[in-house]
C-alpha positions as CSV (number, residue, x, y, z in Angstrom):
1,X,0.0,0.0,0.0
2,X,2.9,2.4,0.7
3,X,3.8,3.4,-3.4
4,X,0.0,3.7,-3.8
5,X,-0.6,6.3,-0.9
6,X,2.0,8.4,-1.1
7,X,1.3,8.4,-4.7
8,X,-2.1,10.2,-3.7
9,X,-0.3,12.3,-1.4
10,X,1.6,13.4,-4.1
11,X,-1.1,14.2,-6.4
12,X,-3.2,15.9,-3.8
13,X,0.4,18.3,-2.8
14,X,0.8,19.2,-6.2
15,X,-3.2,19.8,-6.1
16,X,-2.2,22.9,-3.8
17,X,-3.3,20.9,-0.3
18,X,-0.6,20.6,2.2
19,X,1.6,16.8,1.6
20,X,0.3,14.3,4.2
21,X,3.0,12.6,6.3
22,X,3.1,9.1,4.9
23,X,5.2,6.4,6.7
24,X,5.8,2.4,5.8
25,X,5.3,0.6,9.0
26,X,3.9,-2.8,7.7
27,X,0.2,-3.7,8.4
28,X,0.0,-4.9,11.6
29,X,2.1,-2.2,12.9
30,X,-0.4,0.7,11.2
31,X,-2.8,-1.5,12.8
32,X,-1.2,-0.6,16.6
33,X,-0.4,2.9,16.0
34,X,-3.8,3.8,14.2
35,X,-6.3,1.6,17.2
36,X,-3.8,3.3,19.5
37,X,-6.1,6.2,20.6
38,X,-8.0,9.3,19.1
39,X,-5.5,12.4,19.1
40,X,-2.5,14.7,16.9
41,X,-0.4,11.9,17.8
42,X,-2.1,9.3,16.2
43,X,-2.3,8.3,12.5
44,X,-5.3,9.6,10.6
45,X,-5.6,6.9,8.2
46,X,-3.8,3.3,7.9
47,X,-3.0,1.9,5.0
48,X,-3.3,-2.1,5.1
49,X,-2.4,-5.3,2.8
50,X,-5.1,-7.6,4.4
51,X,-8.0,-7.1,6.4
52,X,-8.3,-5.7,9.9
53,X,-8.7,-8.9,12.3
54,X,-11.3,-8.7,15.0
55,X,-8.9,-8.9,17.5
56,X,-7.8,-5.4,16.0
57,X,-11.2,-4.0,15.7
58,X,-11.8,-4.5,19.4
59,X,-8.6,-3.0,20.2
60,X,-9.8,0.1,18.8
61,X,-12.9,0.3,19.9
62,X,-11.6,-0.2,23.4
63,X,-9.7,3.5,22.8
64,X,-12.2,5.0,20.9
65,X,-11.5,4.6,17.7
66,X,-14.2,4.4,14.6
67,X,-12.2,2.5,11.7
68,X,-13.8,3.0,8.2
69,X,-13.0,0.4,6.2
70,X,-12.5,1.1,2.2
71,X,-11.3,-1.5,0.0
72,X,-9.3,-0.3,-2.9
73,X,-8.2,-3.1,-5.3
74,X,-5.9,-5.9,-5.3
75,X,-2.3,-6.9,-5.6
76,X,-0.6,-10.1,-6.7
77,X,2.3,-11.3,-4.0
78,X,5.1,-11.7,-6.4
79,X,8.6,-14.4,-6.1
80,X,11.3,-12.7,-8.0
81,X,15.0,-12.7,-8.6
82,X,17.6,-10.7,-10.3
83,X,17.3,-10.5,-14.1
84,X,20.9,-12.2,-14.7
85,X,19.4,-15.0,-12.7
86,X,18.2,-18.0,-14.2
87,X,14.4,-18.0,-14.9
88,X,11.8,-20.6,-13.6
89,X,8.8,-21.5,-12.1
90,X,7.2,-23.1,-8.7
91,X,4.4,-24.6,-8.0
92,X,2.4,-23.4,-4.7
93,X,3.3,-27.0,-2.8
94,X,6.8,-26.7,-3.9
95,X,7.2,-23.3,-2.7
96,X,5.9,-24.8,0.8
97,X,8.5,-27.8,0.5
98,X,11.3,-24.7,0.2
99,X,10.0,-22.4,3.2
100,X,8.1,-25.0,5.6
101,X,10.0,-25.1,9.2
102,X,8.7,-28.7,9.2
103,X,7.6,-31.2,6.6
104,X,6.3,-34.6,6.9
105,X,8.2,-37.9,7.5
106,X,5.4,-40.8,7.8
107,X,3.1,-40.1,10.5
108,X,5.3,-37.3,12.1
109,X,7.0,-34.2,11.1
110,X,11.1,-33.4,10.5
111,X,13.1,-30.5,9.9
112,X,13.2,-29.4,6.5
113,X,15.7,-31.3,5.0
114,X,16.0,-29.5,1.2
115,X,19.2,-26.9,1.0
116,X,19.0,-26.4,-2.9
117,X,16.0,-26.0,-5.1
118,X,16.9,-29.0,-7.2
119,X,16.5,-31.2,-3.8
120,X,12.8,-30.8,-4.0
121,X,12.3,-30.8,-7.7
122,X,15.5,-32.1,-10.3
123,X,14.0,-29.7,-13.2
124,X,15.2,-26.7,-10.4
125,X,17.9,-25.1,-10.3
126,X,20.7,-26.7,-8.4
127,X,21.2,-23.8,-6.2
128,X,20.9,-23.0,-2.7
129,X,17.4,-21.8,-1.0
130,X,17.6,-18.4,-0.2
131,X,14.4,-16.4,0.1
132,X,13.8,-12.9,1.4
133,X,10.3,-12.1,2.9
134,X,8.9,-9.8,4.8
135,X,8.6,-10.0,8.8
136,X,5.4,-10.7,10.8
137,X,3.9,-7.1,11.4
138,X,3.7,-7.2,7.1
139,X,0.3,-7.6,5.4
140,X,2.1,-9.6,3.3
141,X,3.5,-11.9,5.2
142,X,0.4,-13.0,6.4
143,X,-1.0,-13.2,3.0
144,X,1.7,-15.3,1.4
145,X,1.2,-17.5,5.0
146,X,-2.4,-17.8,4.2
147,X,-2.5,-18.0,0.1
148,X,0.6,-20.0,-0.3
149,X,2.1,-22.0,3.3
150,X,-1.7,-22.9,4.2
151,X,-2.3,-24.1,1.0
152,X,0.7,-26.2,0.1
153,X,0.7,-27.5,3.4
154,X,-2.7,-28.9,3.2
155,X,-1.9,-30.2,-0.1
156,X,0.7,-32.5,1.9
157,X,-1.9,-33.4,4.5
158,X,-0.5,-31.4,7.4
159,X,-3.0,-29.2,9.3
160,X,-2.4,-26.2,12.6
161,X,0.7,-24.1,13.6
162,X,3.3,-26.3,11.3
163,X,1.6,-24.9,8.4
164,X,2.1,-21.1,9.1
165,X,6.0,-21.6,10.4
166,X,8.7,-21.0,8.1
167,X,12.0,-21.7,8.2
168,X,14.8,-20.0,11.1
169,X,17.9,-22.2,9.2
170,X,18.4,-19.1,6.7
171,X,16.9,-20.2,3.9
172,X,14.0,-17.8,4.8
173,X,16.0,-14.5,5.8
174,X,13.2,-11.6,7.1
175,X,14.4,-8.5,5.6
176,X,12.2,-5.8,6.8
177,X,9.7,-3.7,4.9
178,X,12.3,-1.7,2.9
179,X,11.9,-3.9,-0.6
180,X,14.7,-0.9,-2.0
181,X,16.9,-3.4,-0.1
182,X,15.6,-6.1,-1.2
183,X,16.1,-5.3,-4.4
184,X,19.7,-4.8,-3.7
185,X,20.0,-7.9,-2.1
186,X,18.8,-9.9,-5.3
187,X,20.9,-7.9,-7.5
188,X,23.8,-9.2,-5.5
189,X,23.0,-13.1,-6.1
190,X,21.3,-13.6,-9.0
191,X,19.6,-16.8,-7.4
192,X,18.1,-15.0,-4.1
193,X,14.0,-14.9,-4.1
194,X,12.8,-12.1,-2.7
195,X,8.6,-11.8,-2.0
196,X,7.0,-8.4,-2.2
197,X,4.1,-6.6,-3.8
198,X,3.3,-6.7,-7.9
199,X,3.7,-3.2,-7.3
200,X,6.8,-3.1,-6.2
201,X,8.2,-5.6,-9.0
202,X,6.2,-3.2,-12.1
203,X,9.2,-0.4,-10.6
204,X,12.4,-2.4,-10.7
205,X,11.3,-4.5,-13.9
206,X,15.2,-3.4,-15.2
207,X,16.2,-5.4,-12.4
208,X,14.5,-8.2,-11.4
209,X,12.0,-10.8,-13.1
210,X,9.3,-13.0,-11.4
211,X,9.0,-16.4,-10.7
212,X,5.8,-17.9,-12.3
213,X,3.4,-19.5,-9.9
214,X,2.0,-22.9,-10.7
215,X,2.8,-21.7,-14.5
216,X,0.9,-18.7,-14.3
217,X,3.0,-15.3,-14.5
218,X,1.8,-12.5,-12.3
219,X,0.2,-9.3,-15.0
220,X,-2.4,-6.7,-14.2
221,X,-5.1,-8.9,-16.1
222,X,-3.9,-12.9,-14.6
223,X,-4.3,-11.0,-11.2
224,X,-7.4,-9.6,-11.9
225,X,-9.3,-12.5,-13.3
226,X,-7.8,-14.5,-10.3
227,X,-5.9,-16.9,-12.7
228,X,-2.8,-15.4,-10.7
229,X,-3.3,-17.3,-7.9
230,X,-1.4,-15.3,-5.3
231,X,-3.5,-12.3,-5.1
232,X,-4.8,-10.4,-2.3
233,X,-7.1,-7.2,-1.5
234,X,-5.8,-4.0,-0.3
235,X,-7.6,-1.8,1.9
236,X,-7.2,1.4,4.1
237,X,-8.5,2.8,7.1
238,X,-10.0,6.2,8.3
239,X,-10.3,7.2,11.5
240,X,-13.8,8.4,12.0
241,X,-13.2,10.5,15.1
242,X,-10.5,12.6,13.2
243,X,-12.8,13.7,10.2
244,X,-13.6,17.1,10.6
245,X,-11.1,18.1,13.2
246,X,-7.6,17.4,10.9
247,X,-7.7,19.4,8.0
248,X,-7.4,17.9,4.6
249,X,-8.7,14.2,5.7
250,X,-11.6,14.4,3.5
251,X,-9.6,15.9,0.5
252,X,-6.9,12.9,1.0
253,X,-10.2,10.2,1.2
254,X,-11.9,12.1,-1.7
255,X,-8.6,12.1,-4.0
256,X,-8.1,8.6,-3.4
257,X,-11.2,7.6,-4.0
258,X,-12.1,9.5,-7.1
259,X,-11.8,7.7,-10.7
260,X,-8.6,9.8,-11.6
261,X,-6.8,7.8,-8.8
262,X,-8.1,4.2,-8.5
263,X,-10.0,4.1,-11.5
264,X,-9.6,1.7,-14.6
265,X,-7.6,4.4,-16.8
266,X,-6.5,6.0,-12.9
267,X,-2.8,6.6,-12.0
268,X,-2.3,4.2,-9.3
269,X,-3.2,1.6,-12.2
270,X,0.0,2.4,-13.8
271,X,1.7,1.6,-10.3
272,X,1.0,-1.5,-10.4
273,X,-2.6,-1.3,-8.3
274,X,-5.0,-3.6,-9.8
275,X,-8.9,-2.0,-10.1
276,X,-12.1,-3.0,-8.4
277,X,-14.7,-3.5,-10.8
278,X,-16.9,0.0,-11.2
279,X,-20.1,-1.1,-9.0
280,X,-17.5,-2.1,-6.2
281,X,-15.6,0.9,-6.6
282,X,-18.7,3.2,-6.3
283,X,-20.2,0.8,-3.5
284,X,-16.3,1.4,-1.9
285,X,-16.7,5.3,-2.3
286,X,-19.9,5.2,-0.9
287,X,-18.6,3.9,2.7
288,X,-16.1,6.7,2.4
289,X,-18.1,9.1,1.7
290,X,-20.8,8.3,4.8
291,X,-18.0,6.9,6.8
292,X,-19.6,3.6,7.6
293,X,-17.8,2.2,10.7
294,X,-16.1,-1.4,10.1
295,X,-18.4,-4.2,11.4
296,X,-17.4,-8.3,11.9
């Protein structure tokens, strides 16, 4: 979400309105900050890769905080690596087999045993696992947990926790939210996998290349037709209590929300964002514009 809002913070500076402060924290970090409390010293809006949890909701509630919830469109979860890497593809239950703390061994489980790619599949590269992910307070992380680890660990008949742990040997490294260094990091070994945002790999297509899914390759249309399958929503969050009383709020939610921004032909289509269909859109801008308070 972070390219997409400070896009709009962009576009509403140059409009004349004074920038909005826009930070990357990772989702369930906005999430703490922004259910924090009611106040200067609290964030206005959060910006979020997956849905607020309950859990969250309540947490805001108990200090007085209204969340709005606005969906915006979707992003695919992209596997990449440095274009002077080799290029190939992984299957969901493969990708599981590389990142699992634990797979199984009969009735029981064992440490992951692969170290290279080709242990799990001889058509791989023979070349050491090294992925680069996000950390646990990321929206993403919990949506490549829930899209990809859940899925391709079911698909291996495991159920519970050993399906959402991945691996502390270092073939999973967690690199923080800056993908910039990322980027840098797969630039450096051309085999290194990093996982971020489509967004994020529509920017730095002169230096890195994706890793087809279960043969599919992550586009604008494959996401949105849900062929893709590693897609997600993305959604932010306005603080009803602060509409009103901070100056430009509605200006930012307006500008956002307006076709020029998140539209089909809009700008943050061309950063990677990936539309809801018109009748969601205006069903989206509607919530906004009555600020209808989140409800489980």
């Amino acid at each position: 979400m972070f390219p997409f809002a400070t896009a709009v913070a962009e576009q509403v500076g140059h409009d004349g309105m004074k920038y909005p402060i826009v930070e990357s924290t990772g989702s369930g970090t906005g999430f703490k900050l922004f259910c924090g409390g009611v106040g200067e010293n609290t964030p206005d809006i959060t910006n979020a890769s997956r849905r607020m949890k309950p859990s969250e909701l309540e947490t805001c509630k108990a200090n007085g905080v209204t969340p709005v919830e606005v969906k915006i469109g979707y992003d695919g979860i992209v596997l990449a690596n440095s274009i002077s890497g080799p290029k190939f593809t992984l299957t969901i239950d493969q990708i599981f087999q590389a990142l699992a703390e634990k797979l199984p061994d009969g009735g029981s489980v064992r440490d992951n045993p692969n170290a290279s790619w080709s242990d799990i599949a001889p058509s791989l590269p023979e070349e050491k696992i090294e992925v680069l992910g996000p950390p646990p307070t990321s929206g993403t992380r919990d949506a490549f947990v829930e899209l990809v680890m859940e899925i391709g660990c079911q698909s291996v008949g495991l159920t519970g926790d050993v399906c959402t742990r991945l691996r502390r040997d270092g073939s999973f490294v967690e690199a923080g939210e800056n993908d910039d260094l990322i980027v840098g990091a797969l630039e450096a070994n051309p085999i290194t996998v990093g996982i971020f945002g489509y967004s994020f790999l529509m920017r730095n297509l002169d230096k890195i290349q994706s890793v087809g899914v279960n043969g599919v390759e992550p586009d604008f249309d494959r996401i949105a037709s849900g062929e893709y399958p590693v897609s997600r929503p993305l959604f932010f969050y306005i603080k009803k209590e602060h509409v009103g009383v901070v100056p430009g709020l509605e200006d930012y939610v307006a500008a956002f929300t307006s076709d020029g921004s998140w539209g089909d032909e809009g700008y943050l289509a061309g950063k990677g964002l990936i539309p809801l269909a018109p009748d969601e859109r205006r069903e989206q801008a509607e919530k906004a514009r009555t600020l209808t308070a989140l409800q489980f």
